[in-house]
C-alpha positions as a Markdown table, in Angstrom:
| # | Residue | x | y | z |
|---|---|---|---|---|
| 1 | Unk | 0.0 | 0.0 | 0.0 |
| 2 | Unk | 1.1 | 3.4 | -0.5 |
| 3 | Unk | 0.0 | 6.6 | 0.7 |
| 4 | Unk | -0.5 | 9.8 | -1.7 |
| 5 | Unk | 3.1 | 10.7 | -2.1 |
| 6 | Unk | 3.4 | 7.3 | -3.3 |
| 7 | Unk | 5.5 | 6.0 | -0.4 |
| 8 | Unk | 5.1 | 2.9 | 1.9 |
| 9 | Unk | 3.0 | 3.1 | 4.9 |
| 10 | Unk | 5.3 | 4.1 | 7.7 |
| 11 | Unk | 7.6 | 6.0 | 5.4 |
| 12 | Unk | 6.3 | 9.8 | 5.6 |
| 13 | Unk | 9.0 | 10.2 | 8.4 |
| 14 | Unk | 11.8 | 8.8 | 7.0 |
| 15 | Unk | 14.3 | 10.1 | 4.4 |
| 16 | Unk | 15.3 | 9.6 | 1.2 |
| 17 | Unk | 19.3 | 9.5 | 1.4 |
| 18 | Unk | 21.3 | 10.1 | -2.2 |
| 19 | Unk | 21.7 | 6.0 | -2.3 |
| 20 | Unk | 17.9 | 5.8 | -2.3 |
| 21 | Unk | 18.3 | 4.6 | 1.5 |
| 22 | Unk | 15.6 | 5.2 | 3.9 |
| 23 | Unk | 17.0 | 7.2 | 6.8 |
| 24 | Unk | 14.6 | 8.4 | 10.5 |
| 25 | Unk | 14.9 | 12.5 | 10.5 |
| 26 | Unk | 17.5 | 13.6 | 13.4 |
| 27 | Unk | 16.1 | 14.6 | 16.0 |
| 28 | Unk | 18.4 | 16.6 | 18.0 |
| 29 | Unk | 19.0 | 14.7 | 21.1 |
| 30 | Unk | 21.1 | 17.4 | 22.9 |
| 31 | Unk | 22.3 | 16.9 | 26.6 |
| 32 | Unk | 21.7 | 19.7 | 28.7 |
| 33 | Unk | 24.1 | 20.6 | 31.4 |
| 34 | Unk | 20.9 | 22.2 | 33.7 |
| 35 | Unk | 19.1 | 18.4 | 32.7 |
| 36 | Unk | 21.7 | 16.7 | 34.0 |
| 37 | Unk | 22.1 | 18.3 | 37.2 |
| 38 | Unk | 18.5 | 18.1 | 38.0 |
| 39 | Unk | 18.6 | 14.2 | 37.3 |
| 40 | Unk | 22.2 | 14.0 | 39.2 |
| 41 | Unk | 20.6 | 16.1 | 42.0 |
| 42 | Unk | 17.2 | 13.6 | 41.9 |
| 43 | Unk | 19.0 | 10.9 | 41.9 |
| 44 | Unk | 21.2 | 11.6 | 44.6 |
| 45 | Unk | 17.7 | 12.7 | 46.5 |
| 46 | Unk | 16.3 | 9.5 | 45.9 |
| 47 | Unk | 18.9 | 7.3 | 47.2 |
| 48 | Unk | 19.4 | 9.3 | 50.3 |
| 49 | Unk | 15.3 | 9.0 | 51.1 |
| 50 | Unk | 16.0 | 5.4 | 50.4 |
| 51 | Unk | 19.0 | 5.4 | 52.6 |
| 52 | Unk | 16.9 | 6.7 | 55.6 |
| 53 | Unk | 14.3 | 4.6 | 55.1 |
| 54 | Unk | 16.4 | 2.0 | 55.4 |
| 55 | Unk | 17.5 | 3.0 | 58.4 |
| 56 | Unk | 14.7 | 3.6 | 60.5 |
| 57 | Unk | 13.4 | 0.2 | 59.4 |
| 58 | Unk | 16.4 | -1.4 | 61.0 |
| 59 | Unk | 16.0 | 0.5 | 64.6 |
């Protein structure tokens, strides 16, 4: 089946390389200094709540 463009279903995100490969558009996956420090800083968070809880459980 093809759609209007007369491309397979599935294909109207993909792209059409020089070769005639299909290649998935780029999506800019970027790493944000400020994204990582909140995850560091939530992740640290977490295992010190975890930590505690551990804790009190025991006495």
């Amino acid at each position: 089946m093809t759609n209007a463009a007369g491309n397979g279903i599935g294909s109207a995100n993909s792209v059409k390389t020089a070769a005639g490969e299909a290649k998935l558009p780029q999506t800019g996956a970027k790493e944000s200094p400020a994204a990582v420090a909140a995850g560091l800083i939530a992740l640290g968070m977490s295992a010190a709540l975890g930590l505690a809880s551990l804790r009190k459980k025991r006495h």
